[in-house]
N, CA, C and O atoms as a MOPAC input file, in Angstrom:
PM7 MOZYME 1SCF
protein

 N     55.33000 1    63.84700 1   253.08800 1
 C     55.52900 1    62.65500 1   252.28400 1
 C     54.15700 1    62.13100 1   251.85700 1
 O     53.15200 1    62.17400 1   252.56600 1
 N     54.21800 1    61.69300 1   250.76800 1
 C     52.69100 1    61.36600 1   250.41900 1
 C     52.74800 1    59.75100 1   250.37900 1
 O     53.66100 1    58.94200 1   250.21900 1
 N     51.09000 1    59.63400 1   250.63800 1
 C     51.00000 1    58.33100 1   250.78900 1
 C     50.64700 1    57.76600 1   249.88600 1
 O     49.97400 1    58.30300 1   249.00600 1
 N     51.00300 1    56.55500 1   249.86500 1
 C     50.12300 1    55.49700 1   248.50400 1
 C     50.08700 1    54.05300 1   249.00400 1
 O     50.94900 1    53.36400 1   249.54900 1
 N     48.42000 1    53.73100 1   248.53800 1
 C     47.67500 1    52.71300 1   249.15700 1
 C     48.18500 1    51.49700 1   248.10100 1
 O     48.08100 1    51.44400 1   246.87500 1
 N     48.82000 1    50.47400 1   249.12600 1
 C     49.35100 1    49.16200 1   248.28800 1
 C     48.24300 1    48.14700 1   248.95300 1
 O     47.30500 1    48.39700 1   249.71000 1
 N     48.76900 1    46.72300 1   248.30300 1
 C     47.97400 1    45.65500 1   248.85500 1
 C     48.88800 1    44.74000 1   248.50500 1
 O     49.44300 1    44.52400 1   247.42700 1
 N     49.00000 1    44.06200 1   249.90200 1
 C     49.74000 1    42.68400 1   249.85800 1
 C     49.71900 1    41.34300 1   250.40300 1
 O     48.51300 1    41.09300 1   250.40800 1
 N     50.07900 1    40.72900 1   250.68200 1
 C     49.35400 1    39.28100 1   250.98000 1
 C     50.67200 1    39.01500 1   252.55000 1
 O     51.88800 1    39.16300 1   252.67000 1
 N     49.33000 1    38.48800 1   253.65000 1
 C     50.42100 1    38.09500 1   254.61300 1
 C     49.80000 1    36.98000 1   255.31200 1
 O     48.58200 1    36.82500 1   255.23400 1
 N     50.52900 1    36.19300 1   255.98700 1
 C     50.21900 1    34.70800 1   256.47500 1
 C     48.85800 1    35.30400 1   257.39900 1
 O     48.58000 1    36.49400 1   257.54600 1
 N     47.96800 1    33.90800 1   258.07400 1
 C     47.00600 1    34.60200 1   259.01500 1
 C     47.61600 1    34.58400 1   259.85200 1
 O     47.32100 1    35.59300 1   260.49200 1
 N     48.76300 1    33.77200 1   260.61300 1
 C     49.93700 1    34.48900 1   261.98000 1
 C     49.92500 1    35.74900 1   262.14200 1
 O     49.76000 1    36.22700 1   263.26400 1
 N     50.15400 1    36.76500 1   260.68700 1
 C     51.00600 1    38.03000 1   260.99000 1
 C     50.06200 1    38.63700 1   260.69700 1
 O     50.34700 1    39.83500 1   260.70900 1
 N     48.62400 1    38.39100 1   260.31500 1
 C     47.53200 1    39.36000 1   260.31600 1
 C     47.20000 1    39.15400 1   261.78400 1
 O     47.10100 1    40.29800 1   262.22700 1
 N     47.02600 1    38.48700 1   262.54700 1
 C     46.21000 1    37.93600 1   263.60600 1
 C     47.12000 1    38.96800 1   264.57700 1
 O     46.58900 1    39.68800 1   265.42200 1
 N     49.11000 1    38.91900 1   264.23800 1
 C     49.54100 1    39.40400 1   265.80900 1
 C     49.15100 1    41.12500 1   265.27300 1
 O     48.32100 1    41.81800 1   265.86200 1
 N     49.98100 1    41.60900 1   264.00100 1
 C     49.41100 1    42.85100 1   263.70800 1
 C     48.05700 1    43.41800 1   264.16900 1
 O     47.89300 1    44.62300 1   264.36400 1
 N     46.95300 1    42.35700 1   264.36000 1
 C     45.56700 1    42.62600 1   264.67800 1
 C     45.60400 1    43.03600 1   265.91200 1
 O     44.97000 1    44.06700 1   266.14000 1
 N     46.32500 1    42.39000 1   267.04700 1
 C     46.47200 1    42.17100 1   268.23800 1
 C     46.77100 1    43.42600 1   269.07100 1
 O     46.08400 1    43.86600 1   269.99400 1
 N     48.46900 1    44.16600 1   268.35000 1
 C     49.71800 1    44.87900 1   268.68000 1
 C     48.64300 1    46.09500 1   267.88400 1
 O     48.83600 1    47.15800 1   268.47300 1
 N     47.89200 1    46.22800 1   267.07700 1
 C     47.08100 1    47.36900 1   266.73000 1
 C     45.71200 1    47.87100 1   267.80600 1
 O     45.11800 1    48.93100 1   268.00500 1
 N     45.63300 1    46.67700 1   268.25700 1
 C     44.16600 1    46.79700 1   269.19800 1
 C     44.91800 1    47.44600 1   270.80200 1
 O     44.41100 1    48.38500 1   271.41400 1
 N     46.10100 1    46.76600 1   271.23300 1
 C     46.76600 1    46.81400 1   272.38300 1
 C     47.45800 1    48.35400 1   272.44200 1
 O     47.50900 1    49.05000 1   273.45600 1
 N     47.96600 1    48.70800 1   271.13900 1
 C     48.91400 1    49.56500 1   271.04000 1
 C     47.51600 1    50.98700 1   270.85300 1
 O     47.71700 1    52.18700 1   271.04000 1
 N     46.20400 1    50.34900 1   270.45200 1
 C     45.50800 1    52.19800 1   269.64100 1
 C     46.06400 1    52.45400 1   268.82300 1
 O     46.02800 1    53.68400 1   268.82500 1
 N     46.85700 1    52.02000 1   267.68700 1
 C     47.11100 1    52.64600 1   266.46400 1
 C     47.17200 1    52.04800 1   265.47600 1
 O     47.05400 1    50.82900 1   265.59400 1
 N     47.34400 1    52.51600 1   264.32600 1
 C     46.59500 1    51.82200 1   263.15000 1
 C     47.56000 1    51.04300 1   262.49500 1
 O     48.70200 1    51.44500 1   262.27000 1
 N     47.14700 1    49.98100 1   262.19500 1
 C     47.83000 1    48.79200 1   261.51600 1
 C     48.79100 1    49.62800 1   260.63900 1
 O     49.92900 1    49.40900 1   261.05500 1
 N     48.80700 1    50.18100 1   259.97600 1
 C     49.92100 1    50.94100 1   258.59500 1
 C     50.81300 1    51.65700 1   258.98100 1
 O     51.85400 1    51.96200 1   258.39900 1
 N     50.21100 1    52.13700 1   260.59200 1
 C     51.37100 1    52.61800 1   261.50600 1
 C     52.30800 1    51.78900 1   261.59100 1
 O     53.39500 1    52.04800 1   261.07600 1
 N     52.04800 1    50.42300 1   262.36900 1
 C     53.00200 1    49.48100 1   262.84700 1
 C     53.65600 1    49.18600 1   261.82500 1
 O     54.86600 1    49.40700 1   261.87400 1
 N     53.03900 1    48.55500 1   260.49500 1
 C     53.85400 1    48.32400 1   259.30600 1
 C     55.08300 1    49.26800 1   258.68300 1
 O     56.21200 1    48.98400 1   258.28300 1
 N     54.25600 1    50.66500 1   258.79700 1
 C     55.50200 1    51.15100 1   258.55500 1
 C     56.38400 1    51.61200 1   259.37400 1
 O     56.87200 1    52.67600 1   258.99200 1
 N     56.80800 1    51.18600 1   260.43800 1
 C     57.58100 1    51.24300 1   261.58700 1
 C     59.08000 1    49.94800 1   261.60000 1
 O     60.29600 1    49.83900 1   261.76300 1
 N     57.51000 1    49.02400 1   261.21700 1
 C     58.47700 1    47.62700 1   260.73300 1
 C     59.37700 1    48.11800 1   260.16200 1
 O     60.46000 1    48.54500 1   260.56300 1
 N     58.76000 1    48.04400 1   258.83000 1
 C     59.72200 1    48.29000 1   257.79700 1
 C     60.92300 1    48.97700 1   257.17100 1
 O     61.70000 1    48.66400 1   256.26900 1
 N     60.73400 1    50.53100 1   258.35600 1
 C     61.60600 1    51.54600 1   258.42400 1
 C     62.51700 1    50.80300 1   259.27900 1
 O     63.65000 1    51.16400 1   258.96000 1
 N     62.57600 1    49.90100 1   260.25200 1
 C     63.48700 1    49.22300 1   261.16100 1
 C     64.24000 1    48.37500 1   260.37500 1
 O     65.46600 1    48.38800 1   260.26900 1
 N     63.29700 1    47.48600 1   259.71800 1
 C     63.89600 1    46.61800 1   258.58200 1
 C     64.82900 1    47.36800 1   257.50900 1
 O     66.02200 1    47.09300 1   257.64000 1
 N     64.55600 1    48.14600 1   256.60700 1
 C     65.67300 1    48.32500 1   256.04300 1
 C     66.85000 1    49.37500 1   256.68800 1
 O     67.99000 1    49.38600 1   256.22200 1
 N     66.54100 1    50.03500 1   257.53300 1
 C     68.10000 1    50.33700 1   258.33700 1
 C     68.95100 1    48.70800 1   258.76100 1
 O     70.07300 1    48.36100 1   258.39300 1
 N     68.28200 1    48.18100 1   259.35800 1
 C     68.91400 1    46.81800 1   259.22100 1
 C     69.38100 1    46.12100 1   258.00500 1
 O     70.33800 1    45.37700 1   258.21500 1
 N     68.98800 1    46.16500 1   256.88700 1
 C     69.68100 1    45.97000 1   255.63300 1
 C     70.38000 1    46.88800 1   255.03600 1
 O     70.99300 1    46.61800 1   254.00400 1
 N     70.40400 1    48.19200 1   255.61900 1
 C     71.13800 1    49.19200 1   255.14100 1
 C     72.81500 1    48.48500 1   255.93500 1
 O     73.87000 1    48.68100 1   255.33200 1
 N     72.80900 1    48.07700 1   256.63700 1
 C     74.24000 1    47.70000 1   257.50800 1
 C     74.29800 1    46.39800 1   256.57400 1
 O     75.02000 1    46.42800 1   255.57700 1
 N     73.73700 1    45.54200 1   256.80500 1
 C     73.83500 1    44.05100 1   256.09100 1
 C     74.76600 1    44.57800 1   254.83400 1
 O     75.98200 1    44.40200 1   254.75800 1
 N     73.95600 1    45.25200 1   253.87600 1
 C     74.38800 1    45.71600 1   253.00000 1
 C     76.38100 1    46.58700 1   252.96700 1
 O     77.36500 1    46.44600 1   252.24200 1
 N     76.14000 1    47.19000 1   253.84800 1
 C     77.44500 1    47.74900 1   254.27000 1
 C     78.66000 1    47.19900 1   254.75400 1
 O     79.80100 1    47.56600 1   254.47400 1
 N     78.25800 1    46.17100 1   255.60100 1
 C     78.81600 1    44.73200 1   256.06400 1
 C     79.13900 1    44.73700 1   254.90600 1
 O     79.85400 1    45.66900 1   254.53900 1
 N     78.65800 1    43.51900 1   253.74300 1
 C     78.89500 1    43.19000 1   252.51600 1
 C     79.85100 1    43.92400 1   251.92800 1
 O     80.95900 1    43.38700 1   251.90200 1
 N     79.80300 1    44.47900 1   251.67800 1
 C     80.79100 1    45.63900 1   250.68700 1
 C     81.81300 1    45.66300 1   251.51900 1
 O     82.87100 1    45.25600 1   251.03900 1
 N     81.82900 1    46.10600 1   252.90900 1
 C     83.33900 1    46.24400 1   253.55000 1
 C     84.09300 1    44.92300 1   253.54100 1
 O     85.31200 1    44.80900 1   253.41200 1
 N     83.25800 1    43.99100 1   253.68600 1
 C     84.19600 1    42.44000 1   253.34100 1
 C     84.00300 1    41.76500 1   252.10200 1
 O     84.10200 1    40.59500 1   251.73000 1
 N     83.65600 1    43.00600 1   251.49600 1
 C     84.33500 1    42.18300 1   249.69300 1
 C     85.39500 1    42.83000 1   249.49000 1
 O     85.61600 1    44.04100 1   249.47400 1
 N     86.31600 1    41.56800 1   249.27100 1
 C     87.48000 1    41.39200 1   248.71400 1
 C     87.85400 1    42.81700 1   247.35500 1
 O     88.55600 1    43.82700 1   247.38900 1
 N     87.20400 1    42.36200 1   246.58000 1
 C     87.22300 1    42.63000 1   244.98800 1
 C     86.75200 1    44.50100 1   245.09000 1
 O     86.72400 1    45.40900 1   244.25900 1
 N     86.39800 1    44.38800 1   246.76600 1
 C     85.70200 1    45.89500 1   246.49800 1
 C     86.89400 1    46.86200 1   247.21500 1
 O     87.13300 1    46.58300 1   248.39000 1
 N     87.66500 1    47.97700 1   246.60900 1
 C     88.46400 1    48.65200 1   247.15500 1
 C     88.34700 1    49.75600 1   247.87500 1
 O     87.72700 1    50.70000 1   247.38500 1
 N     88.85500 1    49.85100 1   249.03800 1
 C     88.92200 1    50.44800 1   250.35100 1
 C     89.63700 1    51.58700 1   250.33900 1
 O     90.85800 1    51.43600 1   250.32700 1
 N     89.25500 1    52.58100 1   250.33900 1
 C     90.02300 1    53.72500 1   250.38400 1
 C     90.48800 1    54.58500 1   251.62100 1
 O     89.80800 1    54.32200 1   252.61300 1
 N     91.36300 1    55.44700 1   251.81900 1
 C     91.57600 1    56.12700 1   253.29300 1
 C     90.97300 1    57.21200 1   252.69400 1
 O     90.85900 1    57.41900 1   251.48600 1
 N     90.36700 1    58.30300 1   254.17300 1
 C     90.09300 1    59.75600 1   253.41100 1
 C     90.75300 1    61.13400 1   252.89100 1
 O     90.25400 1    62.22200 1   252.60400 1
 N     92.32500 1    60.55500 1   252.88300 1
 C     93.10200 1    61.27800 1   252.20900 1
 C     93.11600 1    61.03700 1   250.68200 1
 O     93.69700 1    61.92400 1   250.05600 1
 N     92.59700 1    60.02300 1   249.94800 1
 C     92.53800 1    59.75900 1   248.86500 1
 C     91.22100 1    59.82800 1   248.47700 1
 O     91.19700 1    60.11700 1   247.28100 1
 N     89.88000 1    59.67200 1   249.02000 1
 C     88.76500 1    60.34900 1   249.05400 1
 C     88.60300 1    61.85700 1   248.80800 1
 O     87.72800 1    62.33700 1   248.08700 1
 N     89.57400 1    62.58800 1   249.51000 1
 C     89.45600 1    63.71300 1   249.35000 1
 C     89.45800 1    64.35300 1   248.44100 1
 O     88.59100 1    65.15500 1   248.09600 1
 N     91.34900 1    63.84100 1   247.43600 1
 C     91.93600 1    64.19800 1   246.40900 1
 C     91.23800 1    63.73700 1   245.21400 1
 O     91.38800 1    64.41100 1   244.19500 1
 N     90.28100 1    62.39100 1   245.15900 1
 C     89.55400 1    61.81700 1   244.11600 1
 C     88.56300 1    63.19200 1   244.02000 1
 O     88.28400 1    63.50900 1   242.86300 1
 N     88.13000 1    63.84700 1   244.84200 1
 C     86.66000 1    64.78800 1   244.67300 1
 C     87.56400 1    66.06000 1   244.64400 1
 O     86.87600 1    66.88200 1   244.03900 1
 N     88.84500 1    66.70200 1   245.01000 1
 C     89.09400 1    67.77200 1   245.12000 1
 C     88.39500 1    68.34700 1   246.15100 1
 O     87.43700 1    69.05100 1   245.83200 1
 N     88.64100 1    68.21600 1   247.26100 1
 C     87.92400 1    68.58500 1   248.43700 1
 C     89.61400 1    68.86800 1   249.36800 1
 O     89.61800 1    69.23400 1   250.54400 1

């Protein structure tokens, strides 16, 4: 996977504990970040899923009709 160098703005709280959890832990700040973040959106990956299974307006299918929609 290739990398690409962003820049973004964060409170001095979350530079200071990141500073901290990087010094304690030996590994590099972009590590932890992207650790976060991979945690974070599996967690919005459900939020998200949540949502949809309790919308109303959104229709629910069994996988006998899944099947027959794809020909499977």
């Amino acid at each position: 996977m290739q990398k690409i160098r962003s820049t973004f703005t964060l409170s001095d709280y979350m530079i200071d504990e990141l500073n901290s959890v990087a010094k304690e832990m030996n590994v590099k700040k972009s590590h932890i970040i992207e650790d976060a973040l991979s945690m974070y959106f599996d967690y919005m990956d459900l939020k998200v899923a949540e949502k949809r299974l309790n919308d109303k307006a959104d229709k629910v299918i069994n996988t006998d009709e899944l099947y027959e929609e794809f020909g499977i």
